[in-house]
PDB file of N, CA, C and O in Angstrom:
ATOM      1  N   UNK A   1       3.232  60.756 -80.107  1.00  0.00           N
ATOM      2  CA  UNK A   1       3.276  61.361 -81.422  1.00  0.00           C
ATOM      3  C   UNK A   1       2.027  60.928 -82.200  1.00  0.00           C
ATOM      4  O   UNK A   1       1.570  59.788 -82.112  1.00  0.00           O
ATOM      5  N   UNK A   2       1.383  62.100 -83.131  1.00  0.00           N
ATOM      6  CA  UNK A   2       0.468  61.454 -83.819  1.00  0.00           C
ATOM      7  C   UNK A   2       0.663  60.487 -84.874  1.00  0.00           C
ATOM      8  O   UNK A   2       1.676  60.529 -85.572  1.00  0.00           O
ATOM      9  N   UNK A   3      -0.174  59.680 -85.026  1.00  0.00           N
ATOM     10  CA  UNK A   3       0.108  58.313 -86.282  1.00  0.00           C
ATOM     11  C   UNK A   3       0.015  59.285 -87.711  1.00  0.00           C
ATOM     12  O   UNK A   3       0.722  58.889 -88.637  1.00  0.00           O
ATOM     13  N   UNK A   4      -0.790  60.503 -87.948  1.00  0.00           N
ATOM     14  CA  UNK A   4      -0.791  60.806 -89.153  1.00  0.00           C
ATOM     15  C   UNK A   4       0.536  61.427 -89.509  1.00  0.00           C
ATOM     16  O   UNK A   4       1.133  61.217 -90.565  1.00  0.00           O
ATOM     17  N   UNK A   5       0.902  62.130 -88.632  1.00  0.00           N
ATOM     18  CA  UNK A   5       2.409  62.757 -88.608  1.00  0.00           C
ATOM     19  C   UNK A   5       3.236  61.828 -88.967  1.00  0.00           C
ATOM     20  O   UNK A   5       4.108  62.121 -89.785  1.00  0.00           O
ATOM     21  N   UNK A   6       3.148  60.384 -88.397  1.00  0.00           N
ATOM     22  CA  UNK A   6       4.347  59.632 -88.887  1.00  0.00           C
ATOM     23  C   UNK A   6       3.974  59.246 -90.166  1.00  0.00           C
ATOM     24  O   UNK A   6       4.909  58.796 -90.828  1.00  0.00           O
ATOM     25  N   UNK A   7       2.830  59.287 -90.750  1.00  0.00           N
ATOM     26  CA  UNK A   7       2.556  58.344 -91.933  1.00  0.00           C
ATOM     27  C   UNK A   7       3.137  59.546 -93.263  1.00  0.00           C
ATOM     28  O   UNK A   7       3.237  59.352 -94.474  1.00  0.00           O
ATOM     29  N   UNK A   8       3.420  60.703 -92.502  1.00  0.00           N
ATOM     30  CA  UNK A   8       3.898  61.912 -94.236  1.00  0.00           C
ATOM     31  C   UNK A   8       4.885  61.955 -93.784  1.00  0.00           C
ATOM     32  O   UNK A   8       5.334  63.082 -93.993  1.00  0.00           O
ATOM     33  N   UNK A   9       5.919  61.058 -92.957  1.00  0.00           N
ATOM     34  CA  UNK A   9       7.227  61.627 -92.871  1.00  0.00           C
ATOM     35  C   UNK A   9       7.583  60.542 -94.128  1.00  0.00           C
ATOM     36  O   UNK A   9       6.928  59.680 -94.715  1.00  0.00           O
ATOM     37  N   UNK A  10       8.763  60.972 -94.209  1.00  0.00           N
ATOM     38  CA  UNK A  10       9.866  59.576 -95.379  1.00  0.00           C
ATOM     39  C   UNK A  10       9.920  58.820 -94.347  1.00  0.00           C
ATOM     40  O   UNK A  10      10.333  59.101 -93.222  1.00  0.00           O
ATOM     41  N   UNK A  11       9.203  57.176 -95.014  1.00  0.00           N
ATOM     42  CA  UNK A  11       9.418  56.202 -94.430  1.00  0.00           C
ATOM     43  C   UNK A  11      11.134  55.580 -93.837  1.00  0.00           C
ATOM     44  O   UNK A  11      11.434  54.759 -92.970  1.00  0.00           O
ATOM     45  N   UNK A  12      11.892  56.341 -94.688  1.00  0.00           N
ATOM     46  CA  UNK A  12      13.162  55.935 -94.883  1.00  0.00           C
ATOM     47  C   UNK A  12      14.103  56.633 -93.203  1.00  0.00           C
ATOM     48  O   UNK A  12      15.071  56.245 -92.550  1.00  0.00           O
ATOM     49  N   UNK A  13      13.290  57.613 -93.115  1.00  0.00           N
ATOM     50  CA  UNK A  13      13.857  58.378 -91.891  1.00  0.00           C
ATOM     51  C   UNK A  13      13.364  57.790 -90.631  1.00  0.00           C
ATOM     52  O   UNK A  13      13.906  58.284 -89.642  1.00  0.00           O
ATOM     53  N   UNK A  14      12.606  56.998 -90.420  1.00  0.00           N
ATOM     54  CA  UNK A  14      11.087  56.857 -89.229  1.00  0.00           C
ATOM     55  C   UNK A  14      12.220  56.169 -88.356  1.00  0.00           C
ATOM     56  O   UNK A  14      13.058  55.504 -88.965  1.00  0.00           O
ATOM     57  N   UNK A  15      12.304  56.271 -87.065  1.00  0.00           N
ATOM     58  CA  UNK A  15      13.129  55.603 -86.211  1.00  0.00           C
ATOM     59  C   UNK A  15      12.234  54.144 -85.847  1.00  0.00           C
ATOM     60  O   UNK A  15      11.192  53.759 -86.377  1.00  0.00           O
ATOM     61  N   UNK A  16      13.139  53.410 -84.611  1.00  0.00           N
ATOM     62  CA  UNK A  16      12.689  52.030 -84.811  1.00  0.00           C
ATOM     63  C   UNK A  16      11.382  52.085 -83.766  1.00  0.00           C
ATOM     64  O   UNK A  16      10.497  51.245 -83.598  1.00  0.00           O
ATOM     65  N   UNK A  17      11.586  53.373 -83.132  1.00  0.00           N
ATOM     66  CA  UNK A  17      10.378  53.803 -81.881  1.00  0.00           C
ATOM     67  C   UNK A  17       9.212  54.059 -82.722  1.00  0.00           C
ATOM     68  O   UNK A  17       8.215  53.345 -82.617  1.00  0.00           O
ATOM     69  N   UNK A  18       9.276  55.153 -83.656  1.00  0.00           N
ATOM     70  CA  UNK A  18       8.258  55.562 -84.580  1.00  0.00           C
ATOM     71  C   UNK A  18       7.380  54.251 -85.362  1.00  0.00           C
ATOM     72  O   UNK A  18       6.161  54.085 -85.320  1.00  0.00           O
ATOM     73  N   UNK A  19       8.403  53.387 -86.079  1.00  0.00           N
ATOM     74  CA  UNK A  19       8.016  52.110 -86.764  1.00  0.00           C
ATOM     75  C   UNK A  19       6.870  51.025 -85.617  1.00  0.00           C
ATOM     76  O   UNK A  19       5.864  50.392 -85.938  1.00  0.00           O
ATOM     77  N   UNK A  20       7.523  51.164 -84.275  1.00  0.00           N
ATOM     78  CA  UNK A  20       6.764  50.773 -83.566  1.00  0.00           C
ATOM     79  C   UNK A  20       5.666  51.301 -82.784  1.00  0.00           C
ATOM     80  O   UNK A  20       4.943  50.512 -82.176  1.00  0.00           O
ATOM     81  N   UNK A  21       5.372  53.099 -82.710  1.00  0.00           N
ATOM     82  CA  UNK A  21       3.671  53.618 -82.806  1.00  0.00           C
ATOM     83  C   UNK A  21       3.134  52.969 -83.709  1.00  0.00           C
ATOM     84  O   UNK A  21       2.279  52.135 -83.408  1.00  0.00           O
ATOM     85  N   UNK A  22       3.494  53.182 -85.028  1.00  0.00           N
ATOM     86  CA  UNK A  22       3.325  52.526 -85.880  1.00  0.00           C
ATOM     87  C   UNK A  22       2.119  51.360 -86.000  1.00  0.00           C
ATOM     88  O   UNK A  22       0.960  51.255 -86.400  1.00  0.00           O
ATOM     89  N   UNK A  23       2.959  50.723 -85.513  1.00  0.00           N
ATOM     90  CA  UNK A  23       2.733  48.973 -85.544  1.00  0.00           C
ATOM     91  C   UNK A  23       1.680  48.908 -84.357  1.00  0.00           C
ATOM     92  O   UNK A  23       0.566  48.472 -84.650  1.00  0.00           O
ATOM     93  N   UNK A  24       1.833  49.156 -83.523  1.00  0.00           N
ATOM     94  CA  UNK A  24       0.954  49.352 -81.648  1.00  0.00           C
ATOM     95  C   UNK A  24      -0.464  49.752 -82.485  1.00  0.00           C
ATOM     96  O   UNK A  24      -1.318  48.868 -82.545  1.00  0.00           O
ATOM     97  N   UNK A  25      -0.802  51.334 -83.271  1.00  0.00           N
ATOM     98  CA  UNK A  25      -1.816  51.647 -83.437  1.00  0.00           C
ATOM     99  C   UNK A  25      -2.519  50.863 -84.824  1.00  0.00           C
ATOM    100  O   UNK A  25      -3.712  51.143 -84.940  1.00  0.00           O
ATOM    101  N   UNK A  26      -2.069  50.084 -85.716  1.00  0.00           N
ATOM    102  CA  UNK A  26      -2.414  49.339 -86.675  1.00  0.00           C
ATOM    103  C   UNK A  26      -2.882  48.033 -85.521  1.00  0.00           C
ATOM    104  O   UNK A  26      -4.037  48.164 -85.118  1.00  0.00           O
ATOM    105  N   UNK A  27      -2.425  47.303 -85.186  1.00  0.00           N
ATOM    106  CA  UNK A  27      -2.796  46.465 -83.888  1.00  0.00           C
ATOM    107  C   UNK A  27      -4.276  47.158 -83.287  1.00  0.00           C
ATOM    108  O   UNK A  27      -5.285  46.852 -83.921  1.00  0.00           O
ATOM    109  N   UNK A  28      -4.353  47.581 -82.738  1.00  0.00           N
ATOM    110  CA  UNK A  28      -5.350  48.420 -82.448  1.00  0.00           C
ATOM    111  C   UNK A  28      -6.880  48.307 -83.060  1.00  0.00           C
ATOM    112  O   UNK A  28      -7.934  47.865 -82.602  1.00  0.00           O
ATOM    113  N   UNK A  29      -6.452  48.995 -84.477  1.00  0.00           N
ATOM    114  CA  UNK A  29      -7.641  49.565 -84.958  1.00  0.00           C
ATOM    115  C   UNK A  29      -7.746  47.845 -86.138  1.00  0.00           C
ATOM    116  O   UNK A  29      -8.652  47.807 -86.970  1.00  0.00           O
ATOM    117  N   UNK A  30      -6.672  46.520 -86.015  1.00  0.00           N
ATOM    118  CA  UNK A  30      -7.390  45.605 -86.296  1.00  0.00           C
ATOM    119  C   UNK A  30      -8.613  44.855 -85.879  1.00  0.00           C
ATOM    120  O   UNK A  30      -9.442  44.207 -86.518  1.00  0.00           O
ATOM    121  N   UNK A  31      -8.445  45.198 -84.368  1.00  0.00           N
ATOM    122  CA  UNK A  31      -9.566  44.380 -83.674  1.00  0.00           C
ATOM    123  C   UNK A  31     -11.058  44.722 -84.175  1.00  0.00           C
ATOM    124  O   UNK A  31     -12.031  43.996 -84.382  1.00  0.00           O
ATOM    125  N   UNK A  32     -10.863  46.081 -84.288  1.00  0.00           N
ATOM    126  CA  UNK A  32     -11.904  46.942 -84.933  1.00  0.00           C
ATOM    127  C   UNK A  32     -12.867  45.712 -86.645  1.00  0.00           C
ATOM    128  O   UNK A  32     -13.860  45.013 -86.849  1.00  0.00           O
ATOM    129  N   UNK A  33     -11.718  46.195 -87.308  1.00  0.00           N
ATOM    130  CA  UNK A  33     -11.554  45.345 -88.591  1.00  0.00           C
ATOM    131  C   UNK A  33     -12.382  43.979 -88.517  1.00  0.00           C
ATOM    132  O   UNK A  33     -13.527  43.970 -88.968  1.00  0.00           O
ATOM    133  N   UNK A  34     -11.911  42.997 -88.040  1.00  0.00           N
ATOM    134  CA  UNK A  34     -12.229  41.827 -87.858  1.00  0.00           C
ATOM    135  C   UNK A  34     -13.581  41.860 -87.250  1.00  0.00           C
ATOM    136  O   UNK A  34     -14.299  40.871 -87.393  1.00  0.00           O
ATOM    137  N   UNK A  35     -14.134  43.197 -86.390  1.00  0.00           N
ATOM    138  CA  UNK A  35     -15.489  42.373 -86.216  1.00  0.00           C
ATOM    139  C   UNK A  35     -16.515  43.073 -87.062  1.00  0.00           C
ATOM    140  O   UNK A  35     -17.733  42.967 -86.920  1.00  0.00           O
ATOM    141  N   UNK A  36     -15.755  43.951 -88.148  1.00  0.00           N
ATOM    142  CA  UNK A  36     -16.626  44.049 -88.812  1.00  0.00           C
ATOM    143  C   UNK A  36     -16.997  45.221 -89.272  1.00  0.00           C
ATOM    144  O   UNK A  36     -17.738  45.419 -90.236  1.00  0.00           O
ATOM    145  N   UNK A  37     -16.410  46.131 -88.485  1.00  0.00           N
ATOM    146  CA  UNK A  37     -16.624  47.835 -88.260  1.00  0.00           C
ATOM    147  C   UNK A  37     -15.836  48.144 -89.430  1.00  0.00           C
ATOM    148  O   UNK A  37     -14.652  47.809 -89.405  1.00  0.00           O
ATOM    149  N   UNK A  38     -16.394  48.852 -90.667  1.00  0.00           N
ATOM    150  CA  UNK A  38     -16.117  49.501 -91.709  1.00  0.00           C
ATOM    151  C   UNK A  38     -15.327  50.679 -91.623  1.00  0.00           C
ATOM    152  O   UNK A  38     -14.666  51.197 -92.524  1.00  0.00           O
ATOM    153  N   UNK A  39     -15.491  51.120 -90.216  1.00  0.00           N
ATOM    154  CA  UNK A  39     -14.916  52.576 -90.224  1.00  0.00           C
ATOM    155  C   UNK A  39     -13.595  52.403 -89.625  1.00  0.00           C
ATOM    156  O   UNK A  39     -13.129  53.373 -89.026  1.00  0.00           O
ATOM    157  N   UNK A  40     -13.011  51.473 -89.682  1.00  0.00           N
ATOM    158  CA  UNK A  40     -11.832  51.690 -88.817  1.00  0.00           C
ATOM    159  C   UNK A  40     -10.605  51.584 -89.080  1.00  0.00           C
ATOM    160  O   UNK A  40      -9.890  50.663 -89.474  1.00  0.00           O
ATOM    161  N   UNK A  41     -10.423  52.830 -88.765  1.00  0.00           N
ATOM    162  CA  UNK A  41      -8.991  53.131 -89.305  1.00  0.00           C
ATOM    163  C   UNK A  41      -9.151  54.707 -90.288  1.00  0.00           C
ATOM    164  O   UNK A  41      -8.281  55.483 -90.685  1.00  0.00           O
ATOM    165  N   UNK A  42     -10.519  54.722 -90.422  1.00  0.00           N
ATOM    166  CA  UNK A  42     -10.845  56.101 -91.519  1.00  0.00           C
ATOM    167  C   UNK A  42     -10.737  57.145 -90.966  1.00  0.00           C
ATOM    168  O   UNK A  42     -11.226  57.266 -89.843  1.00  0.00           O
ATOM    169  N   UNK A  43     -10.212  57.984 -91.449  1.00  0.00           N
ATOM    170  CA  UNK A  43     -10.338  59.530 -90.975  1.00  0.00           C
ATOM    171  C   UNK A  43     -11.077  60.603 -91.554  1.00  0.00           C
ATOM    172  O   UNK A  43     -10.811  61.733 -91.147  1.00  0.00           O
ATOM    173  N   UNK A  44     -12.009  60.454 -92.482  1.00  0.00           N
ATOM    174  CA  UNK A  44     -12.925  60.525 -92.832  1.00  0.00           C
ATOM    175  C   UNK A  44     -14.371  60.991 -91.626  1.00  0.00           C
ATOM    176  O   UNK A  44     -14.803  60.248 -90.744  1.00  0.00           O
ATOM    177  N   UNK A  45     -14.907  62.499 -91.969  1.00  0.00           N
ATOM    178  CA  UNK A  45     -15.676  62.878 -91.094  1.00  0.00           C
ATOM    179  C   UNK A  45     -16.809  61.973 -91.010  1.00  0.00           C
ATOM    180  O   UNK A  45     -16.861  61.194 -91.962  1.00  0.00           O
ATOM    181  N   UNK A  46     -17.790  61.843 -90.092  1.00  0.00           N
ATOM    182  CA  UNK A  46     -18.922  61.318 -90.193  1.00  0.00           C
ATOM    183  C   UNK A  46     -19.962  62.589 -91.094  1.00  0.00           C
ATOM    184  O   UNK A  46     -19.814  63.809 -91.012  1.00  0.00           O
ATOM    185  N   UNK A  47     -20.882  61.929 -91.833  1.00  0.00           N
ATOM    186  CA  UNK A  47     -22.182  62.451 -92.896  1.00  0.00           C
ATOM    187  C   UNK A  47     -23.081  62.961 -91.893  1.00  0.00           C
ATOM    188  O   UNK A  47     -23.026  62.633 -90.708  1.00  0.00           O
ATOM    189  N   UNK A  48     -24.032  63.889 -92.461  1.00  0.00           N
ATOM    190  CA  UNK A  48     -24.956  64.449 -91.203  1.00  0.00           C
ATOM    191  C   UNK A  48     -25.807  63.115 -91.688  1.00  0.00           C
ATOM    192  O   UNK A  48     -26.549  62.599 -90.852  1.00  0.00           O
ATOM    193  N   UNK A  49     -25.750  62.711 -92.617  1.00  0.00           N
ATOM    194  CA  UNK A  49     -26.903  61.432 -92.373  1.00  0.00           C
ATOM    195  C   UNK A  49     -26.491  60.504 -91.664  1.00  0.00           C
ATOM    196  O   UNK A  49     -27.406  59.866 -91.144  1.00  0.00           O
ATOM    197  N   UNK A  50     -25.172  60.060 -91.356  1.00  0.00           N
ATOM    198  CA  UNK A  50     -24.600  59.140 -90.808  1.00  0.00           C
ATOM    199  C   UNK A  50     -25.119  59.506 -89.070  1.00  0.00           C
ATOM    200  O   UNK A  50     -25.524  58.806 -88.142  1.00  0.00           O
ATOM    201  N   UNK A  51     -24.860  60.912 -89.246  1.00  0.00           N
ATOM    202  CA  UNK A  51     -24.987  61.502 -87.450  1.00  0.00           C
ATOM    203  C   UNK A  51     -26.240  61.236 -86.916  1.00  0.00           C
ATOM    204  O   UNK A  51     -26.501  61.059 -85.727  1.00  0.00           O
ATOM    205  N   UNK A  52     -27.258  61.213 -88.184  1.00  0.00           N
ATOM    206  CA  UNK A  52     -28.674  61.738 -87.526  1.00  0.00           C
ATOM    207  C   UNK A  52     -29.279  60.177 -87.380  1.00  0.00           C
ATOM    208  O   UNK A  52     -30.305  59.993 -86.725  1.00  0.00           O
ATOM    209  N   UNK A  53     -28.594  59.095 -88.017  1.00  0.00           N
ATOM    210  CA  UNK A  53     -28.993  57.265 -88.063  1.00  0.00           C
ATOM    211  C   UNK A  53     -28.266  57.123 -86.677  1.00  0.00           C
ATOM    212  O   UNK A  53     -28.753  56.272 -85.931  1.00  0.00           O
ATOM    213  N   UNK A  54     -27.360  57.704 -86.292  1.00  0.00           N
ATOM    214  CA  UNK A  54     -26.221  57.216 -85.019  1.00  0.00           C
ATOM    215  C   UNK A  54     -27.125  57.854 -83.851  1.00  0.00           C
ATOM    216  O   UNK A  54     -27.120  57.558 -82.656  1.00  0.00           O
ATOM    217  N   UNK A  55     -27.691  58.551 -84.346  1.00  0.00           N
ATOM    218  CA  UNK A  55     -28.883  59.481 -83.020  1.00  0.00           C
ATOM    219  C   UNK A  55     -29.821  58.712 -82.532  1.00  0.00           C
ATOM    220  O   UNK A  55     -30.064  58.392 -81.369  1.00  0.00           O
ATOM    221  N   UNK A  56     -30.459  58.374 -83.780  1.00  0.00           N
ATOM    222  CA  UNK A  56     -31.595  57.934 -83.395  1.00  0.00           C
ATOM    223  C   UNK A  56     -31.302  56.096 -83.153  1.00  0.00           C
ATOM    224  O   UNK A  56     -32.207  55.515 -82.554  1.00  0.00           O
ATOM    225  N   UNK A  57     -30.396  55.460 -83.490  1.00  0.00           N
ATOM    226  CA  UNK A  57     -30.033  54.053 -82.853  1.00  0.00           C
ATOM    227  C   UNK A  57     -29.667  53.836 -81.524  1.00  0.00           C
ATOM    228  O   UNK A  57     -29.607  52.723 -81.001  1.00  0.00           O
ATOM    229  N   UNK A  58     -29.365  55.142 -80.853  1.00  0.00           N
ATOM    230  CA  UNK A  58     -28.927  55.030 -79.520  1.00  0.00           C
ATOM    231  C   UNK A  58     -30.207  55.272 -78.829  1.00  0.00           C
ATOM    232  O   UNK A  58     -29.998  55.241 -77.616  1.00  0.00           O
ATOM    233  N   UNK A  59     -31.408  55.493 -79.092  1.00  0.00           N
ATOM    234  CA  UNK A  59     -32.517  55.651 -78.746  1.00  0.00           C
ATOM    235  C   UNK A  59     -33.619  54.267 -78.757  1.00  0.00           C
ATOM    236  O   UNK A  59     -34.632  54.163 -78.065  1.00  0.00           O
ATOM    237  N   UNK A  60     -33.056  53.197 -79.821  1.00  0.00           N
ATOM    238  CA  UNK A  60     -33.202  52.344 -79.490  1.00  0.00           C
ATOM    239  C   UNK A  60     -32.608  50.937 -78.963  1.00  0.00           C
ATOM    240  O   UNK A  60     -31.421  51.002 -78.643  1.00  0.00           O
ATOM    241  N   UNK A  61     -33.138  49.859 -78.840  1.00  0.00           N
ATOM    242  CA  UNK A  61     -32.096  49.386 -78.293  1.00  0.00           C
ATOM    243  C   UNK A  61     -32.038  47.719 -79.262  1.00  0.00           C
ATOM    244  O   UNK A  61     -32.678  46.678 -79.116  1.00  0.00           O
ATOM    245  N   UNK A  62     -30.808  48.189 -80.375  1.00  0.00           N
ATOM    246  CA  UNK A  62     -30.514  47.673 -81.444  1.00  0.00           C
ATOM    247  C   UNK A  62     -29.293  47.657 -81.555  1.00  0.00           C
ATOM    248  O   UNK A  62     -28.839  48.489 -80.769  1.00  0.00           O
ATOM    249  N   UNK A  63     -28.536  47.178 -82.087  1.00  0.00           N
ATOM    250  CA  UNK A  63     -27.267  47.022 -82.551  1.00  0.00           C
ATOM    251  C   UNK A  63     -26.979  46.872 -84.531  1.00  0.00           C
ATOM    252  O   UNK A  63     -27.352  45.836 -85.081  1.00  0.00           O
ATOM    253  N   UNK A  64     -26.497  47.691 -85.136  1.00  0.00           N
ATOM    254  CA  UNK A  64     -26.396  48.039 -86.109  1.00  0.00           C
ATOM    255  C   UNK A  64     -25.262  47.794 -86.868  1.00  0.00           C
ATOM    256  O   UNK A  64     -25.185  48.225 -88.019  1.00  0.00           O
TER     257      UNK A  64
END
């Protein structure tokens, strides 16, 4: 099931399976978090400026 689907249902209805996608994909996208990655967890499109800096960093060999 998708995580956004569960996040507009009524919390009050969510079964104990659902509560636990839930929980599994928050787990997840902490590891993200902690090292630092701003984007995680956003659903939020990427910027064509964002696209065209992500282009050209993979061209060099940097870490950003």
């Amino acid at each position: 099931m998708d995580i956004q689907e569960l996040f507009s249902r009524d919390p009050l209805n969510l079964t104990k399976t659902d509560i636990s996608t839930i929980i599994e994909e928050m787990r997840k996208s902490r590891h993200n978090f902690n090292l630092g990655n701003m984007k995680a967890g956003s659903t939020k499109p990427k910027t064509e400026k964002q696209k065209q800096l992500e282009e050209v960093s993979k061209g060099l060999d940097i870490d950003l």
